[in-house]
N, C-alpha and C positions, 0 to 999 in steps of 0.2 A: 538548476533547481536543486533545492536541496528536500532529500528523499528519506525520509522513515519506512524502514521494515519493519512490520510488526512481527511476533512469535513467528508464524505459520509462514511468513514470506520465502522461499529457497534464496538463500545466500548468494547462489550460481546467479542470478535474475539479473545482480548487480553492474554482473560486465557487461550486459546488452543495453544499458542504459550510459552508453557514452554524453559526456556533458553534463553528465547531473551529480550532484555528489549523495552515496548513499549511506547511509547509520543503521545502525540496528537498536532496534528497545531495549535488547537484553544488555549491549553494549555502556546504554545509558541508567541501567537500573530499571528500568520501565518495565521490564517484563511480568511484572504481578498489579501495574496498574488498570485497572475497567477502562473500557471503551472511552466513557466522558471522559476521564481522569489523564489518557492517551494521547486524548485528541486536543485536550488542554492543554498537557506541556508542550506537546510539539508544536501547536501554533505559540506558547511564550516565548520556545527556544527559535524560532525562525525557520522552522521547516514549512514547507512550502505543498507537500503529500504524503499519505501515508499509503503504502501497498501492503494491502491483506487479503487474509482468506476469509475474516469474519463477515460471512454475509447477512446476519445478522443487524450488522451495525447500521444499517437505514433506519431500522425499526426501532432502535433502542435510542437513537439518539434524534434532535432534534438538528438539521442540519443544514436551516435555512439562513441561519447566522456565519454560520462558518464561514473563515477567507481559505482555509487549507482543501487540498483536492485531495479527495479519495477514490482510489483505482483497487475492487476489491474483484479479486482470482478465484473461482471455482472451488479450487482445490490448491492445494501444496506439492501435491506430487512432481518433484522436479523433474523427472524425466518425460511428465505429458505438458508442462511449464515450458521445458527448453524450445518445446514444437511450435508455441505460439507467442514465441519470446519476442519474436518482432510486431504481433498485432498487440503485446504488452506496451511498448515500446512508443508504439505508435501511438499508444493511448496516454501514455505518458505527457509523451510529447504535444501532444493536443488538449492537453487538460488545462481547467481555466479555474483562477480564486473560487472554489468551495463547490468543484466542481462535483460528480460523482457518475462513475462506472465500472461495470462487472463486464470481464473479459472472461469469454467462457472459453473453458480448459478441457480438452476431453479428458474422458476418464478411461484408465486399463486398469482390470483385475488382475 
């Protein structure tokens, strides 16, 4: 499956996702485009998911049309991330054309 990181994604996330190949926005230019604008090029360019932290993005966007899956994270903090790298993973792996789930992250101050 081919994988969009958006901004807030941790980079590290990348190696626990064996089999998929991942990108980054910032990588592509993307990084200053909105939500809709995001989730439009990635499905023209053939991405298949985007993983974020903007939990947000259910509300702002309309996303019953969508074929791309979005897997959206708590938080970014990679080191409460790496702890549930695998139920990430797992979500990954289970996701379906224009699917959508929040994988919650604990939080440490």
């Amino acid at each position: 499956m081919l994988i969009l990181f958006d901004n807030s994604t941790p980079r590290g996330l990348a190696r626990f996702l064996t089999g998929h190949s991942v990108e980054e926005a910032r990588s592509r230019g993307w990084d200053e485009l909105s939500n809709g604008e995001l989730i439009d090029a990635a499905e023209r360019s053939g991405f298949e998911m985007i993983v974020t932290t903007d939990k947000s993005i259910r509300y702002q966007q309309n996303l019953t049309r969508r074929k791309i899956a979005l897997i959206v994270l708590e938080h970014s903090q990679w080191p409460m991330v790496k702890l549930v790298a695998d139920k990430i993973a797992a979500a990954v792996n289970a996701a379906t054309p224009g699917s959508y789930v929040e994988v919650p992250v604990p939080f440490k101050d």
